[in-house]
C-alpha positions in Angstrom: 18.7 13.6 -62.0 21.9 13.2 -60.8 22.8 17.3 -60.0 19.1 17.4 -57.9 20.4 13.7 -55.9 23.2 16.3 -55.0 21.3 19.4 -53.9 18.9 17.3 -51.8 21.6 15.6 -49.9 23.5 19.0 -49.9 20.3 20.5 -48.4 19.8 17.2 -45.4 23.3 17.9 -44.7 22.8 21.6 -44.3 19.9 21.3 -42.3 21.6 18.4 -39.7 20.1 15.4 -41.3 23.0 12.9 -43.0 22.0 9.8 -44.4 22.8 8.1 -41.3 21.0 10.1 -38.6 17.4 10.1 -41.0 17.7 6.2 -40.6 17.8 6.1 -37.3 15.1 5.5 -35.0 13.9 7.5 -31.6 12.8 4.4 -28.9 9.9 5.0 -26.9 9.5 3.0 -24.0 6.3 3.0 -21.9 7.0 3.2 -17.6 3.5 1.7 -16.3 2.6 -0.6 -14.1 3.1 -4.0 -15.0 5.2 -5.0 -17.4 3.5 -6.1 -21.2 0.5 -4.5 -20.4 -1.5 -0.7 -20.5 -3.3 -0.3 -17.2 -5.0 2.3 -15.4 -2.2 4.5 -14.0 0.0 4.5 -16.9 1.3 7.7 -18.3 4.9 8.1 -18.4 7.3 7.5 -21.1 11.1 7.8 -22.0 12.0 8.9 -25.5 15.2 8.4 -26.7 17.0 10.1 -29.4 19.3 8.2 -32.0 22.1 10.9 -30.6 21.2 9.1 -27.2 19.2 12.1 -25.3 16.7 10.5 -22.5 13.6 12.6 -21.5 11.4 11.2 -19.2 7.8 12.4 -19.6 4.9 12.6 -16.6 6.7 10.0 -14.6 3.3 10.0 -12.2 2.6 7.2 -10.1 4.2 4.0 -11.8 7.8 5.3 -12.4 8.8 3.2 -8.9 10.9 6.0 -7.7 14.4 7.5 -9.0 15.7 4.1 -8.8 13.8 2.5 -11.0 15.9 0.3 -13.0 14.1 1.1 -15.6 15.1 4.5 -15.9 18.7 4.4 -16.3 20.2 8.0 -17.3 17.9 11.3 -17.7 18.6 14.0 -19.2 15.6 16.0 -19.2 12.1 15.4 -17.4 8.8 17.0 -19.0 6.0 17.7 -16.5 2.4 18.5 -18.0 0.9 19.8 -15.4 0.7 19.9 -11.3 -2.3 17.1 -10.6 -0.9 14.0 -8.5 -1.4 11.3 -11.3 1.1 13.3 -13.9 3.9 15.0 -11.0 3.6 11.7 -8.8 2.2 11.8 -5.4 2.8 8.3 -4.8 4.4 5.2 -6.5 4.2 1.8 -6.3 7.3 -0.1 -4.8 7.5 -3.1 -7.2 6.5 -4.1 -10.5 3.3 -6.0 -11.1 1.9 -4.9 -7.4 -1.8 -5.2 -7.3 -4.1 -5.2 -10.6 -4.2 -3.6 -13.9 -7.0 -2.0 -13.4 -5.9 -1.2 -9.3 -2.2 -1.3 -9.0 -0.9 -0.8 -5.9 0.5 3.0 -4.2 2.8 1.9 -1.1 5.5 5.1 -1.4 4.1 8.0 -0.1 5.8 10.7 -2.3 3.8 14.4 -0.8 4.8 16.5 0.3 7.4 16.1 -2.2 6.8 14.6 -5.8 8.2 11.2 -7.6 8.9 13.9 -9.9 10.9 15.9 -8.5 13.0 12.6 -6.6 13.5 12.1 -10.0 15.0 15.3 -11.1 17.1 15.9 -8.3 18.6 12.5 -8.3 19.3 12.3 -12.4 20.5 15.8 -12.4 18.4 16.3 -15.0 17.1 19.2 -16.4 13.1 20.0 -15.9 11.2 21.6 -18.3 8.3 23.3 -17.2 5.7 25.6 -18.5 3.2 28.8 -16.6 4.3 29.7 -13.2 5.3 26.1 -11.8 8.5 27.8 -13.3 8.4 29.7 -9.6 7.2 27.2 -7.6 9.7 24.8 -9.0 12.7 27.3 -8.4 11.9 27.1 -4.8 11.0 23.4 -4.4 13.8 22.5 -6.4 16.8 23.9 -4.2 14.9 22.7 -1.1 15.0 19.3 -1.8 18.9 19.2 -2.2 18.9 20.2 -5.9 19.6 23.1 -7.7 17.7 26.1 -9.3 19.3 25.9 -12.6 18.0 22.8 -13.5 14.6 24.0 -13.9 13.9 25.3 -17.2 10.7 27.4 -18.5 9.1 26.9 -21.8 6.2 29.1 -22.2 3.6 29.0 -25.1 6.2 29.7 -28.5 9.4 29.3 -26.9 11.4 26.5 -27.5 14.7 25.2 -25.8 16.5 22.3 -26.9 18.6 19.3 -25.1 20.9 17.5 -27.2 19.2 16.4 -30.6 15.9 17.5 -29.1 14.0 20.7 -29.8 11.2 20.8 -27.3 8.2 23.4 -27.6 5.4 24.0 -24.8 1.7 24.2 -26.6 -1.2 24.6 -24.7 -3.6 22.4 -23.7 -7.3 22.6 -22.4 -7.3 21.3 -18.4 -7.0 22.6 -15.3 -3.6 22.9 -13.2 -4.3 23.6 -9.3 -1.5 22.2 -7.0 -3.3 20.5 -3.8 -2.8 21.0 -0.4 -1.6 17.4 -0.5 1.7 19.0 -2.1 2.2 21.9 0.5 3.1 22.1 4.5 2.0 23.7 7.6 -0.9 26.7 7.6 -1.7 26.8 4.1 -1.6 23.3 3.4 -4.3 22.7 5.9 -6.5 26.1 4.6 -6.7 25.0 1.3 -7.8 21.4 2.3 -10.3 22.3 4.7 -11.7 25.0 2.1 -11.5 22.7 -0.7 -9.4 25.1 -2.6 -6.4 24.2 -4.9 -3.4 26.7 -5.7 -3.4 28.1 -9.6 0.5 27.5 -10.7 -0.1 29.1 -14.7 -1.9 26.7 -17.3 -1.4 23.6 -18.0 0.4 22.2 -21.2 1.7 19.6 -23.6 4.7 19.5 -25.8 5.9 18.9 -28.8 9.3 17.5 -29.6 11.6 17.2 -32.5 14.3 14.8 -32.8 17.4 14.4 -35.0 16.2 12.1 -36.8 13.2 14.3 -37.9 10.6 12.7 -35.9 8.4 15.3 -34.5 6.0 14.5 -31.8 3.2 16.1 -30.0 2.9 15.4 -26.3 -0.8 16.1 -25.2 -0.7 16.3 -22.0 -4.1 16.3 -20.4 -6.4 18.2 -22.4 -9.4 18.5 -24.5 -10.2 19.5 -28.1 -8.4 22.7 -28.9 -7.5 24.9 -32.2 -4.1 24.7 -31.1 -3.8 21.2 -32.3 -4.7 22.3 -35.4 -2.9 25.5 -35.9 0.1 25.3 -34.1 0.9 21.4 -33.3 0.0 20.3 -37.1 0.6 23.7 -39.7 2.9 25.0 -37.7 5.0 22.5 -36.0 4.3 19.6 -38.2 3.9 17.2 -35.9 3.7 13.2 -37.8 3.6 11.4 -34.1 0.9 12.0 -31.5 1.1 10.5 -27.5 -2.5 10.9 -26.8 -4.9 10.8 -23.9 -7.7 8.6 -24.5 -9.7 8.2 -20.7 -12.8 10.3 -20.7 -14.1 13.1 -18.1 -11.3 14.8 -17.3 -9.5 14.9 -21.2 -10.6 13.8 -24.1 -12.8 10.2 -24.4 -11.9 7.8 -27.4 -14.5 9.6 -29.7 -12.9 13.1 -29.2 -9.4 12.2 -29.2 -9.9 10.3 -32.6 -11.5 13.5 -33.8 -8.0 15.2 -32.5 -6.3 12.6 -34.6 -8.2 12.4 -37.9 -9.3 16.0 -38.5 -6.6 18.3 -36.5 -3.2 17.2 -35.6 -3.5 14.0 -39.0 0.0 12.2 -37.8 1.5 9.0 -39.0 1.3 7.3 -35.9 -0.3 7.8 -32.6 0.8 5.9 -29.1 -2.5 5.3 -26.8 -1.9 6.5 -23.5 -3.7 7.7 -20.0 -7.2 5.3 -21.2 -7.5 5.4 -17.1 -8.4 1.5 -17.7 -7.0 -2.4 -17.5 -6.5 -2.0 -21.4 -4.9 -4.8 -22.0 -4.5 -8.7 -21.0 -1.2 -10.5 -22.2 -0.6 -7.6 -23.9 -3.6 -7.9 -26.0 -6.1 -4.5 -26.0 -9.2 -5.9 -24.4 -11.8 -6.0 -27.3 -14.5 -3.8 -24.7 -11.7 -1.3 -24.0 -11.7 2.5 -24.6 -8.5 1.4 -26.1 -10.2 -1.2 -28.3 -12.4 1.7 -29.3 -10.2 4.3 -30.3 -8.0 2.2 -32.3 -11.2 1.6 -34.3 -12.0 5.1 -35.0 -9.0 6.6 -35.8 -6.9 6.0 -39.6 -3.4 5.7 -38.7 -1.9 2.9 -36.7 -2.9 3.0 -33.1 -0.6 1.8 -30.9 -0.6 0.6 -27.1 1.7 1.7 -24.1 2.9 -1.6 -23.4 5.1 -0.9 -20.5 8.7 -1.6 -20.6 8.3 -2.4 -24.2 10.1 -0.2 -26.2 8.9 1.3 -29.7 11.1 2.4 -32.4 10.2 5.6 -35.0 11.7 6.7 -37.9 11.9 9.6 -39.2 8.4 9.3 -40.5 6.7 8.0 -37.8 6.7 4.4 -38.5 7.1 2.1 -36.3 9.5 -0.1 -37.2 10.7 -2.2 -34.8 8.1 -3.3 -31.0 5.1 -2.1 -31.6 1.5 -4.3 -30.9 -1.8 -3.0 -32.8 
């Protein structure tokens, strides 16, 4: 017994994982609208790796611009895809502005992005999938940053920022820039002919951190092989961020199909329900939210924003989270 307690810790070492580092948890804080609770806009999310690597995920419209407090140091920003609720095409100014289920958009982001305010004013890097590789490496630079920040990740490549291997997997959506993001002749083409501008398919990722937490970033999407094939036999993924609202990804029903037959985590963190979900940080009992967490057999839990979850290594939650 003794000679195999040896080899296994001789093999964690080899690998990267001490004693120390597998104890330690990855944070996950929630950016939404008002703080305690999971409202309409809410999509984006800092994860934190024990080596202390921030990435900033779809900061959207409730990040409250690149200085927002409750940011503090990026290192990396992850963009799904182009539409104005996920690359930001306004924000709100202040915390707890308007209602959960209508919070209030006073900053006028287009034609730029809160995104890429963010990016350029971090210096983070910005990892991004399909052809916004392009479009970013010219919007970028414009906006007073620099090209080599942004960073492509196509389908089965994988870079990696500190502790944090990141992988692009597809998902099923759309990703057509508007005009809103554009200027002058072309801008005003594509809104008068209703037309959007293709920028390569959209995506979600999955990310591994040092402490072996591995977790699969939807993005918006719908039911896909992929998330059997590739996010759970292949990349292994025990932690899922999932989109719950309906219509334009998948609705509570498919998404807990996504759950309990395909990707089969640990854990999975509710997000983009496109609803007031909660009240006093409680998940309203006629919720999409409410429904979800009944379906699904692993422990469900709410983006409660500013409240920040701890992981372990095995997806448990051991330390903020709310069922």
């Amino acid at each position: 017994m003794r000679m195999k307690s040896v080899l296994a810790a001789a093999v964690l070492a080899a690998a990267g994982f001490t004693g120390a580092a597998w104890a330690q948890t990855v944070k996950v804080t929630p950016l939404g609208s008002h703080d305690g609770e999971f409202c309409r806009n809410d999509r984006a999310m800092i994860f934190e790796d024990p080596d202390g690597t921030r990435i900033l995920y779809d900061a959207g419209r409730t990040v409250r611009g690149a200085d927002d407090p409750r940011l503090g140091r990026i290192d990396g920003v992850l963009l799904s895809h182009v539409h104005g609720d996920h690359l930001g095409d306004q924000h709100g100014k202040e915390a707890n502005a308007g209602t959960c289920a209508s919070p209030k958009l006073d900053v006028k982001d287009a034609p730029g992005s809160n995104t890429e305010n963010i990016v350029i004013a971090k210096k983070a890097k910005f990892f991004v999938g399909g052809e916004m590789n392009s479009w970013f490496n010219a919007r970028i630079p414009a906006a007073g940053g620099d090209k080599s920040q942004v960073l492509l990740v196509r389908f089965g490549g994988t870079r990696k920022l500190g502790g944090v291997q990141i992988w692009s997997v597809p998902a099923v959506h759309s990703n057509g820039i508007g005009a809103a993001f554009l200027k002058g002749d072309l801008a005003k083409q594509m809104k008068d002919n209703g037309l959007t501008a293709y920028v390569g398919p959209p995506g979600g990722y999955v990310l591994k951190f040092s402490n072996g937490l591995t977790a699969y970033l939807s993005g918006d999407t719908g039911v896909t092989a992929e998330q059997d094939l590739v996010v759970r036999r292949s990349l292994a993924a025990n932690l899922v961020v999932m989109n719950i609202g309906g219509i334009f990804s998948t609705g509570p029903k498919e998404a807990a199909f996504v759950i309990n037959d395909l990707v089969k985590p640990k854990s999975v963190i509710v997000s983009h329900a496109n609803e007031a979900a909660t009240k006093d940080g409680k998940v309203l009992p006629k919720s999409k939210t409410a429904a979800f967490q009944k379906m699904v057999t692993v422990p469900a839990h709410p983006s409660l924003s500013s409240r920040t979850m701890e992981f372990d290594g095995e997806a448990k939650c051991v330390k903020g989270c709310d069922m």
